[in-house]
C-alpha positions in Angstrom: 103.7 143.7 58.5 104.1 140.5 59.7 101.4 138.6 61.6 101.0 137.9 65.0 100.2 134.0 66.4 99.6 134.3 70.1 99.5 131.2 71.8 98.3 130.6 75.4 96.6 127.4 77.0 92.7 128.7 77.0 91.6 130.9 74.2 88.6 132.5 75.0 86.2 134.1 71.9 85.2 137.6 72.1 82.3 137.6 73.9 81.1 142.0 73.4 81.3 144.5 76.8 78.2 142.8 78.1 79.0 139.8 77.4 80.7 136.6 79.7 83.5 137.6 82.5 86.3 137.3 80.9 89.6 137.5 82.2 92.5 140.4 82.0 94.4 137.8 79.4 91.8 137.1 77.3 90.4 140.8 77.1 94.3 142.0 76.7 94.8 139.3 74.0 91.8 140.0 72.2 92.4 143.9 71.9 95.6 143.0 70.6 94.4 140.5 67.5 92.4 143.5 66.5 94.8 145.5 64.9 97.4 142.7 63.8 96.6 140.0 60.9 96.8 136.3 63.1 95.7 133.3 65.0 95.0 132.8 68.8 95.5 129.0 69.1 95.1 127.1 72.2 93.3 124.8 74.3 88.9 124.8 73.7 88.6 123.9 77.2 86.6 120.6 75.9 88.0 117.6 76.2 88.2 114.4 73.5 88.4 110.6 74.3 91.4 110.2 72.0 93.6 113.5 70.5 93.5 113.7 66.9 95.0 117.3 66.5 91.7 118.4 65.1 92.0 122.5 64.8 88.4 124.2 65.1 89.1 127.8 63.3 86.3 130.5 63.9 87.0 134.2 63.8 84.8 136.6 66.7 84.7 140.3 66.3 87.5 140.7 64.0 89.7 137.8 66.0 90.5 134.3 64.6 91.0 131.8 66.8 91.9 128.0 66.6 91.2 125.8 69.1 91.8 122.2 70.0 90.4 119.9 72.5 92.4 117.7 75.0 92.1 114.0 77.0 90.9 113.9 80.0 94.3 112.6 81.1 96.2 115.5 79.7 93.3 118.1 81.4 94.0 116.3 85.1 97.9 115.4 84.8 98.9 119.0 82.4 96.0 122.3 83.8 95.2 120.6 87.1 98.0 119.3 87.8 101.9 120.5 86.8 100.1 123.9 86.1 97.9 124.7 89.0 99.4 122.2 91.9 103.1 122.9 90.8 104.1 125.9 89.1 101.0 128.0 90.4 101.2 128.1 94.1 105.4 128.1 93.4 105.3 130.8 91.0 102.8 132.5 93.9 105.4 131.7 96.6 103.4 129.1 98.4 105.8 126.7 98.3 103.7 125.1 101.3 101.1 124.4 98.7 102.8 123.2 95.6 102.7 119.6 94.9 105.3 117.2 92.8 104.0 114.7 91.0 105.9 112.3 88.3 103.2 112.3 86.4 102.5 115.9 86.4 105.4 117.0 84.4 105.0 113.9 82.0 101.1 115.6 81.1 103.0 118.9 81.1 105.5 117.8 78.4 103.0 116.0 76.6 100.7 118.6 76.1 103.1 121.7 75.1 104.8 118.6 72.3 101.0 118.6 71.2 100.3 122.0 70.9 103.6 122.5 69.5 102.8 119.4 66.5 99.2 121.3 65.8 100.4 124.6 65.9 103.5 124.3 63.6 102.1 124.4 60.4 99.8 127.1 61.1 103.0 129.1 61.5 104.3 130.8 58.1 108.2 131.9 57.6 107.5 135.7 58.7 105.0 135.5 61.4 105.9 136.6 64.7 104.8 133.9 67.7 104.1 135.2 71.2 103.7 132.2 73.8 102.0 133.1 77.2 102.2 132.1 80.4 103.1 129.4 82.6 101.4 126.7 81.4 103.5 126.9 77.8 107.1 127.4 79.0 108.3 124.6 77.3 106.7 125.2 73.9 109.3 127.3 72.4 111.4 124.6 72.6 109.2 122.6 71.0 108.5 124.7 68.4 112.2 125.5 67.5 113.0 121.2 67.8 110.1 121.1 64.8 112.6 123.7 62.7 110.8 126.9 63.6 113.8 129.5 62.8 110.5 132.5 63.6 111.0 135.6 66.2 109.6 133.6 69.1 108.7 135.5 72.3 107.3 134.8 75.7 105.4 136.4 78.0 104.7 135.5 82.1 102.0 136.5 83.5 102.9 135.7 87.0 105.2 136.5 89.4 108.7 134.9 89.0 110.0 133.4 92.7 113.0 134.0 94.2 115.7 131.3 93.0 115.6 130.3 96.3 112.0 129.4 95.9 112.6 127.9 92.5 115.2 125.6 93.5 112.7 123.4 95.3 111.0 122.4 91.7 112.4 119.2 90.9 114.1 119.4 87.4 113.9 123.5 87.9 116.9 123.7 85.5 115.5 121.5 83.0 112.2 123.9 83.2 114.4 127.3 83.0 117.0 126.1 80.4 113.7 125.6 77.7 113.5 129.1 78.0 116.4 129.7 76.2 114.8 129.0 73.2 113.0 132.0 73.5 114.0 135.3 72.1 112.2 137.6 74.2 110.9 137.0 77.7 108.9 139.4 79.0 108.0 139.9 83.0 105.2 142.0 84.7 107.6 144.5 86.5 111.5 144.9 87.1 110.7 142.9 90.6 110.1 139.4 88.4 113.4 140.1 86.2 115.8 141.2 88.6 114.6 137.1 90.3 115.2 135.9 87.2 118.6 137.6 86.6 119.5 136.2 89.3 118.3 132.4 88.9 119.7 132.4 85.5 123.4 134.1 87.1 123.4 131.7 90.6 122.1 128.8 88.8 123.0 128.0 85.4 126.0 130.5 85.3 125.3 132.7 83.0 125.2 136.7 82.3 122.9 139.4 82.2 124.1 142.8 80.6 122.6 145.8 81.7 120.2 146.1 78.3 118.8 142.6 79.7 120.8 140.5 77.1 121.1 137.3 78.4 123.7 134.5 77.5 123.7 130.7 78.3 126.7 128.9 76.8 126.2 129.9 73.2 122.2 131.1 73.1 121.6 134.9 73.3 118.3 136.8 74.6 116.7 139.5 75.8 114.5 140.1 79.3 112.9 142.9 80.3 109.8 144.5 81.7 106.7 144.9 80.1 103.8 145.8 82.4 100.3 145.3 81.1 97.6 147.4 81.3 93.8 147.4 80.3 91.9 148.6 77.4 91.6 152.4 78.8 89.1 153.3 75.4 87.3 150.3 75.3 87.0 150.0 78.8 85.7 153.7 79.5 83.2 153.0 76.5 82.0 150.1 78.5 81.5 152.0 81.7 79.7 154.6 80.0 77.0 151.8 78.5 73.3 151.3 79.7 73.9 148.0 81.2 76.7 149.4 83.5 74.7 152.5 84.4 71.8 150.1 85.2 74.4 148.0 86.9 75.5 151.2 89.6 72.2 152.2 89.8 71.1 148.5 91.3 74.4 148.4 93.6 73.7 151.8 95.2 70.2 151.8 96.0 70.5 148.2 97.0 73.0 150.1 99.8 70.6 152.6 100.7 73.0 155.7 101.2 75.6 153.2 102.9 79.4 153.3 101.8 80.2 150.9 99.6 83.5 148.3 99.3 84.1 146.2 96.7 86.2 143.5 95.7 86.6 141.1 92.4 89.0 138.5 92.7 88.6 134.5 91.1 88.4 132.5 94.0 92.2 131.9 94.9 94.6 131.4 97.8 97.2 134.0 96.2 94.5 136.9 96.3 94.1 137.3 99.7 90.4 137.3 100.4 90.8 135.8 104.0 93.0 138.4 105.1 90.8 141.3 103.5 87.9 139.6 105.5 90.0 139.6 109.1 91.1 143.2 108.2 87.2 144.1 107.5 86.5 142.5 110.8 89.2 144.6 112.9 87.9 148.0 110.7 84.5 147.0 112.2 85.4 146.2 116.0 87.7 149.5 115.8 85.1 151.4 114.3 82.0 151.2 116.0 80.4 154.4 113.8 80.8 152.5 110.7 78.9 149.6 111.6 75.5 150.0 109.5 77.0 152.9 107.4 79.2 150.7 105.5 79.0 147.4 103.4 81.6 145.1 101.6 80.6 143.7 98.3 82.8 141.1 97.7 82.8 139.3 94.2 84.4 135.7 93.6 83.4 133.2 91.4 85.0 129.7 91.8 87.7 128.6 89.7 89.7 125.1 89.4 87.3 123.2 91.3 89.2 120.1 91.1 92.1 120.9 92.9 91.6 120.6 96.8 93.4 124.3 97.7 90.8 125.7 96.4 88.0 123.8 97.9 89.7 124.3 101.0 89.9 128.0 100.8 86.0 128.5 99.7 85.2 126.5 103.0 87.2 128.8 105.2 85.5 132.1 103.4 82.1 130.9 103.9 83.4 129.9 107.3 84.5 133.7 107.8 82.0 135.2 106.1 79.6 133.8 107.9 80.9 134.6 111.5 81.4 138.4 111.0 77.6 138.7 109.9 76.7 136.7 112.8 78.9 139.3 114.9 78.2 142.7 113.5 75.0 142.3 111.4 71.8 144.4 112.3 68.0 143.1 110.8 68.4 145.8 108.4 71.8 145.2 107.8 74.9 142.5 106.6 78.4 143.7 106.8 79.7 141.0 104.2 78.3 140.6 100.3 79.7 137.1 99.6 79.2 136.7 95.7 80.1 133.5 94.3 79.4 133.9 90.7 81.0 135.8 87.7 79.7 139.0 86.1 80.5 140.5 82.6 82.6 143.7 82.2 79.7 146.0 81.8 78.2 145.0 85.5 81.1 145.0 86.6 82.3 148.4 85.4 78.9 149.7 86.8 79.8 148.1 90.4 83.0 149.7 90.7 81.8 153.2 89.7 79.1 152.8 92.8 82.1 151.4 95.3 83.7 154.4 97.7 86.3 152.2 98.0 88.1 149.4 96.3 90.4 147.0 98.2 92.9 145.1 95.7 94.8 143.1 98.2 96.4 139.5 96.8 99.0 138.2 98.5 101.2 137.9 95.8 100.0 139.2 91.9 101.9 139.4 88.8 99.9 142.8 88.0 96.4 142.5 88.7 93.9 144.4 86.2 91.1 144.6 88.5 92.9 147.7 90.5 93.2 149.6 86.8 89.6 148.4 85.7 88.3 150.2 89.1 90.0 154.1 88.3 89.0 153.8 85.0 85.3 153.4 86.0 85.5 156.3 88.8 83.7 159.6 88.2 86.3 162.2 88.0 84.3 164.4 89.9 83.7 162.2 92.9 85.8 159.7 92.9 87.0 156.5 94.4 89.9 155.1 96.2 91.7 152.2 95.5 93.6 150.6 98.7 96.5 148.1 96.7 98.7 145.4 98.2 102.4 146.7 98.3 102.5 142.8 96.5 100.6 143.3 93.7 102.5 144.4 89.9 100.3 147.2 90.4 102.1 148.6 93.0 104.9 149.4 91.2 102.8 152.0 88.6 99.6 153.5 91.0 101.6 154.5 93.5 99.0 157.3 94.5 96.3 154.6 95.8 97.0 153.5 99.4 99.4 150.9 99.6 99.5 148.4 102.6 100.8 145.4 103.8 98.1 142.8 102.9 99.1 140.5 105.9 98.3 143.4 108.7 94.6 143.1 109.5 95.8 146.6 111.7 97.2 148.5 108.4 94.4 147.3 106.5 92.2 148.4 108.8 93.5 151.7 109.4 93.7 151.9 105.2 89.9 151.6 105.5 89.2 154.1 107.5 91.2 156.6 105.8 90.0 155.5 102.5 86.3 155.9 103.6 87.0 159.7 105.4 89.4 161.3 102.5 88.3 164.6 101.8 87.0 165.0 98.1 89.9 167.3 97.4 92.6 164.5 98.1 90.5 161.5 96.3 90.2 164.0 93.4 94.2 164.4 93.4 95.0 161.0 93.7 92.6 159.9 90.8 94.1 162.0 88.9 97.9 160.8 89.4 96.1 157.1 88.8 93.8 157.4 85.5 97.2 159.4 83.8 99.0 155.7 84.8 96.1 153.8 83.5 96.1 155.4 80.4 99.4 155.9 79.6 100.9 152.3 80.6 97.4 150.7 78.8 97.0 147.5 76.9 98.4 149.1 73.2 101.4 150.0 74.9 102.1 146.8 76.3 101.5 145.2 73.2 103.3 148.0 71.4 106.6 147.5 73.0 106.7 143.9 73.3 106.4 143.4 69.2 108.7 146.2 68.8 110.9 144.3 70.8 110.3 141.3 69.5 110.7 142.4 66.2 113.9 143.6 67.1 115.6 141.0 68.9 118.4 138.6 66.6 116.2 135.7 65.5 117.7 132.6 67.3 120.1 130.3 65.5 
């Protein structure tokens, strides 16, 4: 079999179920090193005075990774910049937010020709390379301009905007057309590849056949669908540890026989953690009987502190936060649990178990693992629900939470409400519809279909 060399920009070491909180990504990507022979290469998240290409190789829990370190330069103009100003709030379809910079995309090209020079002789004849995300769209590319003639697919995390969203990106055909170096590009649900269908059919005139082959003057592809999903076994294993029992135990006699609401986001504009908190607000002025009886946890640990969207939206929270305690709160009770700090899986597995009710409600998300991570840690005998924004991936597969418009403090409200009152007999039925979901469309299936399709596709020319 042939091996795999996944490459994304921040590789992150195995860290064990109690160890730190790592993301969907790196716990997807990890799961999926196990079982094939390979390399996870990418950025150390250190940074060097000058780049010398130096590859530090170190293997965690059966997974070898290879990591190098970057300028300071290449860190502000390539992650903080054409990454998380440009192509993050665009791809998030806040337009309003993304900024253009010259030297953005200069860092940005830069940085995927370097990983592209350090990687490349890593790479033997028969291996399979699987890129990720948004920060590496051009590395194919570059890894094909270096004489790479391997299977080389790519997968986006993301959502993919509108065209007419795209279009605004200076040089967006210059961006889209390094794609085409690709021979598989995978999307979160059919809602990301029917946009780019249509981007690559409006813009750059080409045609999509109904088995997602794609042609582009005289380059051939394929696109299609592959939603990710969690570690079901290792996750469940997780849940069932000491630390997350420990971890439930804390959260619900900290609540003292009050309902319990939970939310885990990174602190981000695209997840919707303002709204949740106005919607929270209306459930409580609607709802007089719940005030005292109920309590929302909510979890989010900063995250690209450097770039001033995100400043600004941890002052507004704390802004918000603060006033509805100030409202509604009692001397022997606080309607908000503002947590700015990160927990590992096992805690967190523990919290969702002890939340009643989960609210998952981004503005826009590729998939979002946290609303999966949350039925696999109910107890099937007394389960929990799971309230999902209509706007998440998610959406599209657990179609037996409640969905609601993330934007409607009213609907969310209302969702609340009925979330916290369901009969046992209807959270038991709609857990059930969800865990068969979480299982079935889990992280070995995603990673079973995209090699399998990868390993099928016509190598390009």
């Amino acid at each position: 079999m042939s091996r795999l060399i996944v490459i994304s920009n921040r590789v992150s070491a195995p860290k064990g179920q109690s160890g730190g909180s790592q993301g969907g990504l790196a716990v997807a990507l990890a799961a999926a090193l196990r079982e094939y022979r390979g390399i996870w290469f990418g950025w150390s998240g250190g940074m060097t005075d000058h780049f010398t290409g130096h590859i530090d190789l170190q293997r965690h829990e059966g997974v070898t990774t290879a990591t190098i370190d970057l300028e300071g330069q290449d860190v502000d103009e390539y992650y903080n910049g054409y990454a998380n100003k440009t192509l993050w709030p665009l791809f998030h379809y806040r337009i309003d937010l993304a900024e253009y910079d010259r030297s953005f995309g200069s860092g940005y090209e830069r940085v995927n020709e370097r990983f592209a020079e350090t990687v490349a002789p890593l790479i033997e004849p028969d291996d399979l390379v699987w890129v990720h995300d948004y920060h590496l769209i051009p590395l194919g590319q570059q890894l094909r301009q270096r004489g790479l003639k391997n299977r080389i697919g790519f997968f986006l995390h993301t959502p993919w905007p509108p065209a007419r969203l795209l279009t605004a990106l200076p040089f967006h055909q210059r961006l889209v057309r390094s794609m085409l170096a690709y021979d598989l590009i995978g999307f979160q649900t059919e809602e990301w590849l029917l946009s780019f269908r249509h981007y690559i059919e409006e813009e750059l005139g080409g045609t999509v056949d109904p088995d997602g082959t794609v042609r582009v003057g005289d380059r051939t592809l394929r696109a299609a669908a592959f939603p990710i999903g969690v570690d079901y076994k290792d996750f469940a294993d997780t849940a069932a540890s000491q630390e997350a029992a420990e971890a439930c135990a804390t959260l619900q006699d900290s609540a003292e026989l009050k309902k319990v609401i939970i939310g885990v986001d990174r602190l981000d504009y695209s997840k919707g953690i303002e709204e949740r908190f106005n919607g929270y607000r209306r459930f409580l002025e609607e709802n007089d009987n719940w005030r005292g009886n109920v309590t929302l946890l909510q979890i989010a640990p900063p995250s690209r502190g450097e770039v001033h969207a995100y400043e600004a939206i941890r002052e507004r929270l704390d802004e918000l936060s603060g006033r509805i305690n100030g409202e509604f709160a009692h001397v022997d009770w606080v309607p908000i649990r503002y947590v700015n700090q990160g927990y590992g899986r096992a805690a967190l597995a523990g919290f969702y178990r002890a939340a009643d009710v989960a609210l998952v409600t981004p503005l826009r998300d590729g998939m979002n693992l946290v609303a999966k991570e949350y039925v696999a840690s109910q107890n099937p005998d007394d389960p929990g629900v799971l309230i999902l924004s209509r706007f998440a991936g998610a959406a599209h597969q657990l179609r037996e939470a409640i969905i609601i418009n993330p934007y409607s403090k009213d609907e969310l409200s209302d969702a609340i409400r009925s979330a916290l009152e369901m009969p046992r007999e209807e959270r038991i039925r709609r857990w059930n519809a969800l865990i068969e979901s979480v299982k079935r469309d889990d992280v070995v299936a995603w990673r079973r279909d995209f090699v399998a399709a990868l390993e099928g596709v016509k190598v390009a020319a």
